[in-house]
C-alpha positions as CSV (number, residue, x, y, z in Angstrom):
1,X,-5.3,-4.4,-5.8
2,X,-4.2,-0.9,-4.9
3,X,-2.3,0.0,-8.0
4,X,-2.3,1.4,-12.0
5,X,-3.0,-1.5,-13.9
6,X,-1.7,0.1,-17.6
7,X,-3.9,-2.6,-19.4
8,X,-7.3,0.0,-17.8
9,X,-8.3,3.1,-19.0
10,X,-7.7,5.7,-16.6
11,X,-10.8,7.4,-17.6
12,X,-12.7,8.3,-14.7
13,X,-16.1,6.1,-13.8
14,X,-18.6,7.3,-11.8
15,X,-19.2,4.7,-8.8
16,X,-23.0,4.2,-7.7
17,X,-22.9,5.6,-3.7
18,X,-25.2,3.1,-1.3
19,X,-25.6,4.1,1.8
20,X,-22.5,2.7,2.8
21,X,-20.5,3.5,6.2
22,X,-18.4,6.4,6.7
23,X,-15.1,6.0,7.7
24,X,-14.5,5.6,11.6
25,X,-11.4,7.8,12.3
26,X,-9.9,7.7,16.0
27,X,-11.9,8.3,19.1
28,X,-9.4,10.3,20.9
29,X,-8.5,11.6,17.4
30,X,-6.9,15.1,17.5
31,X,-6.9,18.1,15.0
32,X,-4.0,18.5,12.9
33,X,-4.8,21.3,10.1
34,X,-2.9,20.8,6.7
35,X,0.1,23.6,5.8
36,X,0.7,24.3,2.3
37,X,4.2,24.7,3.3
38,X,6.7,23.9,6.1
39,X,6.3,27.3,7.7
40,X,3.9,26.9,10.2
41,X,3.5,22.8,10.4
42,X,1.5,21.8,13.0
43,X,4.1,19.3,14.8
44,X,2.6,15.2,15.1
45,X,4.0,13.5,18.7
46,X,4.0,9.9,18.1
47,X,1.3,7.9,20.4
48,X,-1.1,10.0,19.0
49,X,-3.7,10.0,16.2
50,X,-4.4,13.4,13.8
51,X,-6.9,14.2,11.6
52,X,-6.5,16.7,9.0
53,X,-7.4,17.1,5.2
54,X,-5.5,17.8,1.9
55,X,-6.1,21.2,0.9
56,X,-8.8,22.8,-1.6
57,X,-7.2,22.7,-5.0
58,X,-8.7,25.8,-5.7
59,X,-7.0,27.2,-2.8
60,X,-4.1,29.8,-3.6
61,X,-0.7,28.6,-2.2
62,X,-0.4,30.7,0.6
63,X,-3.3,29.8,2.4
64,X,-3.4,26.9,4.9
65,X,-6.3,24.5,6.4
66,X,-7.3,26.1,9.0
67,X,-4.8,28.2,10.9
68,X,-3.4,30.4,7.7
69,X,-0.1,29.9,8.1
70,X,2.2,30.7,4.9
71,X,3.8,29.1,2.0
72,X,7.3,27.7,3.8
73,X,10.4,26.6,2.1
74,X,10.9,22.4,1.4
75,X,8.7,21.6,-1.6
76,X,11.1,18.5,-2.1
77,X,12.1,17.1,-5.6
78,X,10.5,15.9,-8.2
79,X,6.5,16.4,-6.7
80,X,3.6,16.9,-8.7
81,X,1.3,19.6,-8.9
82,X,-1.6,18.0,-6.9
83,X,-2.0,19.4,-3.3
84,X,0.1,19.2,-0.6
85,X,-0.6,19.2,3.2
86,X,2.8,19.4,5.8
87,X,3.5,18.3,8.9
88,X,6.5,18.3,11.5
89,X,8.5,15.6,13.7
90,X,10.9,16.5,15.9
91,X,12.9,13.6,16.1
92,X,15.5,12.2,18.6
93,X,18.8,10.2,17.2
94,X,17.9,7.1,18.4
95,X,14.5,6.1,17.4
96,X,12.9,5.2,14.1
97,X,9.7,6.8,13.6
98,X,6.5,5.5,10.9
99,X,3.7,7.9,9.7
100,X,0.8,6.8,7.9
101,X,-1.5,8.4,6.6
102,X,-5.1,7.4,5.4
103,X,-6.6,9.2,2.9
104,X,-11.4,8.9,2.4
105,X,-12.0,10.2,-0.8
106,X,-15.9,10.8,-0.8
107,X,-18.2,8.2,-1.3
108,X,-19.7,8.2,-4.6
109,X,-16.3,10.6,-6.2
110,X,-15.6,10.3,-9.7
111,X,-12.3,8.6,-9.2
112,X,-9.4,8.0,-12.1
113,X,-7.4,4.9,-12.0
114,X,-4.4,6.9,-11.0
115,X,-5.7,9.0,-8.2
116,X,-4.5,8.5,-4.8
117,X,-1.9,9.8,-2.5
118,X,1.9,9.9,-2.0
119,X,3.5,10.4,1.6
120,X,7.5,11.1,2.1
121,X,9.5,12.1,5.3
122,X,12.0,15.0,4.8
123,X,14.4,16.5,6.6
124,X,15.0,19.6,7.3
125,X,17.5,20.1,4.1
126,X,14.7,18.5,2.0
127,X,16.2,15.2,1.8
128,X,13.7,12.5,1.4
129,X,14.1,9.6,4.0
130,X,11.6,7.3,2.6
131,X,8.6,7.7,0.2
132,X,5.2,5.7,-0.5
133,X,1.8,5.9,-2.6
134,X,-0.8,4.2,-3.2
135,X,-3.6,4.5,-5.8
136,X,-7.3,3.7,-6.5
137,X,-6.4,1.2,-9.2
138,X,-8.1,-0.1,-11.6
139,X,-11.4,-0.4,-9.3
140,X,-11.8,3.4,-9.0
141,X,-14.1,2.6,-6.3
142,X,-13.8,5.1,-3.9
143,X,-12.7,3.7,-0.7
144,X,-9.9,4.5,2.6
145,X,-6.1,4.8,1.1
146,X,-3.4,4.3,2.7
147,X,0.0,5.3,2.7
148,X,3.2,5.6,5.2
149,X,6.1,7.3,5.9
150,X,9.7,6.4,7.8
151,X,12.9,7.8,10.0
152,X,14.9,5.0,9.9
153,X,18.2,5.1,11.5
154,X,20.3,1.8,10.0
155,X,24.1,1.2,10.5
156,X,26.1,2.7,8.0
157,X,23.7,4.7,6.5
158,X,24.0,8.4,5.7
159,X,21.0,10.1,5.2
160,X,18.4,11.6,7.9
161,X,20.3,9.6,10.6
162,X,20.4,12.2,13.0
163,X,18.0,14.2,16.0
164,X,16.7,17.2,14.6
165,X,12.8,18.3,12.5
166,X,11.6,16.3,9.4
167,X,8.6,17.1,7.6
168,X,5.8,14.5,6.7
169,X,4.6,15.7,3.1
170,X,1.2,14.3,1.8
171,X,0.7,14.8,-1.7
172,X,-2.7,14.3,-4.5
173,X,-1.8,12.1,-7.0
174,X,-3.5,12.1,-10.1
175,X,-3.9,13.1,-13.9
176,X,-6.1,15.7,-12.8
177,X,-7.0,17.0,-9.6
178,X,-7.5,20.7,-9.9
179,X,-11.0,19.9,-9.5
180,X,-11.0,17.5,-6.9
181,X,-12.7,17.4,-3.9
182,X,-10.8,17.9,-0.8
183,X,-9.4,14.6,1.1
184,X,-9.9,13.8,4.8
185,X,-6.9,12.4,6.6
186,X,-6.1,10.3,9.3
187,X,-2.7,10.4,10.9
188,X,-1.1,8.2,12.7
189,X,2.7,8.3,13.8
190,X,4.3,5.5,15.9
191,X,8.1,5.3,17.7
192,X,10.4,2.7,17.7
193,X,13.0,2.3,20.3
194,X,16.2,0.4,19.4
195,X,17.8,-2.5,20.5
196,X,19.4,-2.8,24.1
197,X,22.0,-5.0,22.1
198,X,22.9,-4.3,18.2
199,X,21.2,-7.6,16.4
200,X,22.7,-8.8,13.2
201,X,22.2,-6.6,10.2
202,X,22.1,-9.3,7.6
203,X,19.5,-10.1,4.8
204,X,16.8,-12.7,6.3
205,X,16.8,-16.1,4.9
206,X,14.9,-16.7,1.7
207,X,11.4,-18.7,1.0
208,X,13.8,-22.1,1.8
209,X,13.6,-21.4,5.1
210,X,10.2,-20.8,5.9
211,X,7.2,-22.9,4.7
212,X,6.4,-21.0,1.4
213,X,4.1,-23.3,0.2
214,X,0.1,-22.1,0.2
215,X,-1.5,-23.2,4.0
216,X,-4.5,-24.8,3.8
217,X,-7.5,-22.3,4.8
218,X,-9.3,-23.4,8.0
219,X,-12.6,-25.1,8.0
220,X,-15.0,-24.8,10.3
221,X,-18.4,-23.2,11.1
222,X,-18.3,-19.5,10.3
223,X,-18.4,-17.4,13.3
224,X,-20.1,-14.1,13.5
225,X,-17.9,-11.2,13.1
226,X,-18.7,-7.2,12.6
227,X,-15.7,-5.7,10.8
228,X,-14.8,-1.9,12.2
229,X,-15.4,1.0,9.7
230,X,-11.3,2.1,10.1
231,X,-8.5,1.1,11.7
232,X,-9.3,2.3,15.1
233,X,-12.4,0.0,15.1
234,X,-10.4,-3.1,13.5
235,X,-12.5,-6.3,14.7
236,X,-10.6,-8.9,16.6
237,X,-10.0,-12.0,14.9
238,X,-8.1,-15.2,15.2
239,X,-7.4,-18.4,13.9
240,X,-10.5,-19.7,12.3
241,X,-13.6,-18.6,10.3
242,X,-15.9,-15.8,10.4
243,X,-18.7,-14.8,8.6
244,X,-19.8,-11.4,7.9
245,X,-21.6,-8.6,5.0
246,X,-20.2,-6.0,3.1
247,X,-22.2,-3.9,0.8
248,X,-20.4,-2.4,-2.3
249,X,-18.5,0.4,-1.7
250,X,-18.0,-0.7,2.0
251,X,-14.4,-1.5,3.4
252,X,-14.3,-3.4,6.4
253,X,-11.7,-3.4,8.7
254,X,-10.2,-6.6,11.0
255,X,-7.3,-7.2,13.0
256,X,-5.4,-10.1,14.2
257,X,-2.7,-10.5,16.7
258,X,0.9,-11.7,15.1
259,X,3.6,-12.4,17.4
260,X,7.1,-13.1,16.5
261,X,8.0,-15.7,14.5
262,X,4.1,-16.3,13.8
263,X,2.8,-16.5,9.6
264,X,-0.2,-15.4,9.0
265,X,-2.5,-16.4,5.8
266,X,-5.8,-14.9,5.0
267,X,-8.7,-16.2,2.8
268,X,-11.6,-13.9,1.8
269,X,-15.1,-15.6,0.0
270,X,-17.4,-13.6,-1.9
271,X,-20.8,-15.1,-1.6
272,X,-23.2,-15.4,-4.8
273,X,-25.9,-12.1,-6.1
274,X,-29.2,-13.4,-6.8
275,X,-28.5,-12.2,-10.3
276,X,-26.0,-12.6,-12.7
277,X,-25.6,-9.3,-14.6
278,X,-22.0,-8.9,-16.5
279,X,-19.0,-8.7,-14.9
280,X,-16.9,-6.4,-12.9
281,X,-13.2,-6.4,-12.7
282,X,-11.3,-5.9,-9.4
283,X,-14.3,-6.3,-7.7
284,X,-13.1,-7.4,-4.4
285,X,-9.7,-6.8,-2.5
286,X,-8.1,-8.0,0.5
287,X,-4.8,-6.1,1.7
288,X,-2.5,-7.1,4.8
289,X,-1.1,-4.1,6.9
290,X,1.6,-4.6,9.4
291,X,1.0,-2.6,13.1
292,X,2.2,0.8,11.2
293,X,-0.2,0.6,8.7
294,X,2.0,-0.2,5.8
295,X,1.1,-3.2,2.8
296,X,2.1,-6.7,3.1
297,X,0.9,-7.9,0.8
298,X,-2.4,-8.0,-1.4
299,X,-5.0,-9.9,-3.6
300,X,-8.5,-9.1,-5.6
301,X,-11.2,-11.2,-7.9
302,X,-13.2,-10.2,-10.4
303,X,-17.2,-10.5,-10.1
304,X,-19.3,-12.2,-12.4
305,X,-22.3,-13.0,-9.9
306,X,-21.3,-16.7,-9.0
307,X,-19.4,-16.9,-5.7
308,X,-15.6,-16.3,-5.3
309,X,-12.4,-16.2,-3.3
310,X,-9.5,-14.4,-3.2
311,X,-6.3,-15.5,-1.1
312,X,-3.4,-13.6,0.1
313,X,0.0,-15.1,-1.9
314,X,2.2,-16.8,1.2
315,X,4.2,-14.4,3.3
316,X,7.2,-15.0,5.5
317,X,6.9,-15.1,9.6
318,X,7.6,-11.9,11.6
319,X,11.1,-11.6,12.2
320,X,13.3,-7.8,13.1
321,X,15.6,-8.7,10.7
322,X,13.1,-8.8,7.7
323,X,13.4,-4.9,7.9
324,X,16.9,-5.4,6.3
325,X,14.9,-7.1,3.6
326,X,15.3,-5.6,0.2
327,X,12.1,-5.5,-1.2
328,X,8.1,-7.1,0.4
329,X,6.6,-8.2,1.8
330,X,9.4,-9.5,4.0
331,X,11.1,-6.1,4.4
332,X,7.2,-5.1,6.0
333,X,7.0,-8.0,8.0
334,X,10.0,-6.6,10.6
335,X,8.0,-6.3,14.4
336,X,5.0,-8.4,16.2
337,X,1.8,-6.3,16.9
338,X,-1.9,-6.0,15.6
339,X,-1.7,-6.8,11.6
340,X,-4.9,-5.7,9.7
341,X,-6.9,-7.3,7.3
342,X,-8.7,-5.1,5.2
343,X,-12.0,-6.1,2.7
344,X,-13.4,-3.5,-0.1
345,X,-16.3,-4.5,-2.1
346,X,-16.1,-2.2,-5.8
347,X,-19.2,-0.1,-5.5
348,X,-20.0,-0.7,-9.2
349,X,-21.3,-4.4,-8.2
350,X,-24.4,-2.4,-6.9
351,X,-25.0,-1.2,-10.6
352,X,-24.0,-5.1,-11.7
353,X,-25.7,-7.0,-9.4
354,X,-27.8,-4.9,-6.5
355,X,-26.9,-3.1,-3.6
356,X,-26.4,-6.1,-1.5
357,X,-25.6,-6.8,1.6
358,X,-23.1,-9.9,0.0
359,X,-22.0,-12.6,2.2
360,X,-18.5,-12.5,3.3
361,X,-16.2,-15.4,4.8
362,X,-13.0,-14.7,6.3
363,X,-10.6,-17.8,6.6
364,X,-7.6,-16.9,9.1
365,X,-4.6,-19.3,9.9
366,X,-1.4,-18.4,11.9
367,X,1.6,-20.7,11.5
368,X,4.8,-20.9,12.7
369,X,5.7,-21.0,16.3
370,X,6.2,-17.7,18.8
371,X,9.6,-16.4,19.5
372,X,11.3,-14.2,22.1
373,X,10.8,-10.4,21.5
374,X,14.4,-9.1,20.1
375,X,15.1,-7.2,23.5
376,X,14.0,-3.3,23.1
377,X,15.3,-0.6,25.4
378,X,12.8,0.8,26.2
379,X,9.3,1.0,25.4
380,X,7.9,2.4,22.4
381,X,5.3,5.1,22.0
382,X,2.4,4.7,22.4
383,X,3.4,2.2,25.1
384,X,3.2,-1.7,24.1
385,X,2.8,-0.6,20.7
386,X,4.7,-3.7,19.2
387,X,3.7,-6.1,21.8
388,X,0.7,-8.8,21.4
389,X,0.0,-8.8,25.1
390,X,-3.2,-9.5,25.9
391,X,-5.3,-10.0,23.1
392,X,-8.7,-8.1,22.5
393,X,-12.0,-10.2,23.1
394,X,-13.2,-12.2,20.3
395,X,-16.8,-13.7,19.2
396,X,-16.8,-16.4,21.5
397,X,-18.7,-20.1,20.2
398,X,-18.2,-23.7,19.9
399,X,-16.4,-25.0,17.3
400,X,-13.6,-22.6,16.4
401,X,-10.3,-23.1,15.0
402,X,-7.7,-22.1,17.6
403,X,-4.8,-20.7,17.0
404,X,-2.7,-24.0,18.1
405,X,-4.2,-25.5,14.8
406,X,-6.6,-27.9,15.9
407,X,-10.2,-27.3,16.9
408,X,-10.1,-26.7,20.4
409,X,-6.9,-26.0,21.0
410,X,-5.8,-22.6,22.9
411,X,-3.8,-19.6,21.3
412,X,-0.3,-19.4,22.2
413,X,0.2,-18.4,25.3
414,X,-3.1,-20.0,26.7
415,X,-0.8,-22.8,28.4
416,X,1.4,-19.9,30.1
417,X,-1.5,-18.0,30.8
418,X,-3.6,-21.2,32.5
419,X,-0.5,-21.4,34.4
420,X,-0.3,-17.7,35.8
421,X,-3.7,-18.0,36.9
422,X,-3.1,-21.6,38.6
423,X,0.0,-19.9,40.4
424,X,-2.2,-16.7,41.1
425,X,-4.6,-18.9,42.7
426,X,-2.7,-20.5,44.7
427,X,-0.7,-17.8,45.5
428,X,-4.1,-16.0,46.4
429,X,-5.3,-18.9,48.0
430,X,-2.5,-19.4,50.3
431,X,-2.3,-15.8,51.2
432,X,-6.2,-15.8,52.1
433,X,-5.3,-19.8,54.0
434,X,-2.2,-17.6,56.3
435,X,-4.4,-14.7,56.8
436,X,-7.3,-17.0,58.4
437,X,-4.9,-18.5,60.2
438,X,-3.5,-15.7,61.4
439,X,-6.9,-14.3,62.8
440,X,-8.0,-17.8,64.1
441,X,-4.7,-17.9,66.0
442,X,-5.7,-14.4,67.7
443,X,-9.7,-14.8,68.2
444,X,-8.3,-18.3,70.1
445,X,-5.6,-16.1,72.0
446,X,-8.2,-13.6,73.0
447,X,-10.8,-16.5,74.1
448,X,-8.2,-17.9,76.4
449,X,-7.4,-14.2,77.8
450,X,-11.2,-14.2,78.5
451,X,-11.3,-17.8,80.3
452,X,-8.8,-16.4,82.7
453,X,-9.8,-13.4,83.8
454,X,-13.3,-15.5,84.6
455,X,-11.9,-17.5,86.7
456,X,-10.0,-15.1,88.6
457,X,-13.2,-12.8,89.2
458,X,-16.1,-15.6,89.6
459,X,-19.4,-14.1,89.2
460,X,-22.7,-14.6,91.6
């Protein structure tokens, strides 16, 4: 997994580079050049997708990416030394607002197990609203990190409650990064609007009230799937099993539609090398994001060459009031939306066991049962954002595991949906049925018109 396991030497490895994908930021991406300071932030509108880069290392601190601007008051508290990129928000008072914020290191860096990134949201008095990192681990296979950010506004708490500009701070993490090579980053900040009507504040239920126990993965003839090199290029997925390859050093992005009240569990299989070469640990991980990016929850297997599988540990359904959760992955599991499954092979299974491709089977199962939508305001930004509407197509074939649960059965909402289009057609159906009529009734009318005006003027 994505964190600094103390039992591994943080001594950086050098990680064999296959020709492996680069990372697919945004289409309709936008620039958003780094400051080395608030002064001079470039401002991030939610809706929108950024992408930027830490700064050189090398770079003196009043220089900028890009645009120049100067070193600007806010460092923050206790931050490291690594760089720094800024951004601003200008917030209302009524909306809570997520950031995150992927960071590509290079493919083929030199990476420590403690490198990585650290994202907080400020206001303007450098107060920090919320903070998150995320390392490399013990892998130190170079591969997308990911980190977010948060302006939440909750009842009876104080701090960065009110309208005003917050700064979005991304910081290198690392024993030693004066030397590193600079970061890409991809931005993307999302609105929530509140509730119409306040909804209970309390702490959700514990595991007794949700099945807990570890679901069953699906069975059925793998499907083929291509998984997207980012977020932006997630494949669609749903209940059931897909087969796909990953080369090492490869992360493979997939998405799957989770509506409220609905659990999802995830199963990843590793297929066997064709050699059996020593042993690499944290070889594979599987991470669930929620729709703003931020973990779930998380598993990863070690590699010996023999096929293996790695399962996500059992998380709660989606619920709004898991966000007053204290800790996840229930407090991440707070709004419906697109939730993200994301695969990384450890490039050092090319030096282990070849450069691949591996087989890869992804096992999906959603549980639970769909609930109403907690009632928001208005919509949030970018429009439908927490929403499963209309899910995106999917590898279509015989045999798959629908999301009711048995083979052949329709997702939710495929009964609701059967039943717009029935009343569509026949709504359709009896508009075209009136508008015949209609013309019938007239082309008759006209017809008759025409009979009498023969007979009253008889031709030779």
């Amino acid at each position: 997994m994505l964190a600094v396991a103390a039992a591994v030497s943080s001594v950086p490895a050098a990680v064999a580079a296959p020709d492996v994908p680069v990372y697919a930021f945004a289409d309709d991406v936008r620039s958003a050049p780094a400051a080395t300071g608030t002064t001079g932030a470039v401002r991030l509108e939610p809706g929108a997708t950024y992408r930027s880069s830490l700064p050189d290392p090398g770079r003196s601190d009043g220089e900028a990416d890009g645009d120049g601007a100067a070193q600007g008051q806010g460092q923050g508290q206790g931050q490291g030394d690594g760089p720094r990129a800024y951004y601003r928000l200008e917030l209302d008072g009524s909306s809570n607002v997520y950031v995150s914020v992927t960071a590509v290191p290079r493919a083929g860096a030199t990476l420590a197990v403690g490198d990585g990134i650290s994202v907080s949201v400020q206001d303007a008095d450098s107060t920090r609203c919320s903070s998150d990192s995320v390392t490399v681990g013990s892998s130190r296979s170079p591969q997308p990190l990911t980190a977010w950010g948060a302006r939440e506004l909750r009842p009876g708490k104080g701090l960065c409650q009110k309208s005003g500009t917050y700064y979005v701070v991304v910081e290198r993490t690392g024993d030693d990064v004066s030397g590193a090579d600079p970061w890409e980053l991809e931005l993307a900040p999302v609105s929530e609007a509140p509730l119409a009507k306040a909804a209970a504040t309390g702490v959700p239920d514990g595991p007794g009230t949700w099945d807990s126990a570890t679901p069953t993965p699906p069975v059925a003839e793998p499907e083929p799937v291509r998984g997207g090199a980012g977020f932006a290029e997630a494949a669609a997925v749903e209940q059931g099993v897909w087969s796909d390859e990953i080369v090492p050093g490869q992360t493979l992005f997939y998405k799957v539609p989770l509506d409220w009240g609905r659990q999802l569990s995830a199963t990843v299989d590793l297929g066997s090398a064709r050699k059996n070469a020593g042993y690499v640990v944290d070889a594979l991980d599987l991470t669930l994001y929620n729709p703003v990016r931020a973990d779930v929850q998380d598993a990863s297997i070690g590699y010996g060459g023999s096929q293996k599988s790695a399962a996500l540990p059992p998380v709660p359904p989606v619920r709004y009031a898991n966000r007053y959760a204290p800790t996840d992955p229930t407090e991440s599991l707070r709004f419906a939306g697109a939730y993200y499954l994301v695969v990384h092979l450890a490039g050092q299974v090319a030096d282990r066991f070849g450069e691949g491709p591996y087989g890869l089977t992804l096992r999906v199962r959603v549980g639970g049962s769909s609930q109403a939508a907690p009632g928001y305001a208005r919509q949030s930004v970018p429009r439908g954002f927490f929403d499963v509407g209309t899910p995106d197509p999917v590898p279509s074939a015989a045999g798959r595991t629908a999301l009711g649960g048995a083979p052949g059965a329709g997702r939710p909402g495929d009964d609701q949906a059967m039943k717009a289009v029935a009343v569509g057609g026949i709504g359709t159906g009896s508009l075209l049925l009136t508008v015949l009529g209609v013309w019938t009734l007239a082309a008759r009318r006209r017809a008759a018109a025409q009979m009498r005006v023969n007979a009253q003027n008889p031709t030779a």
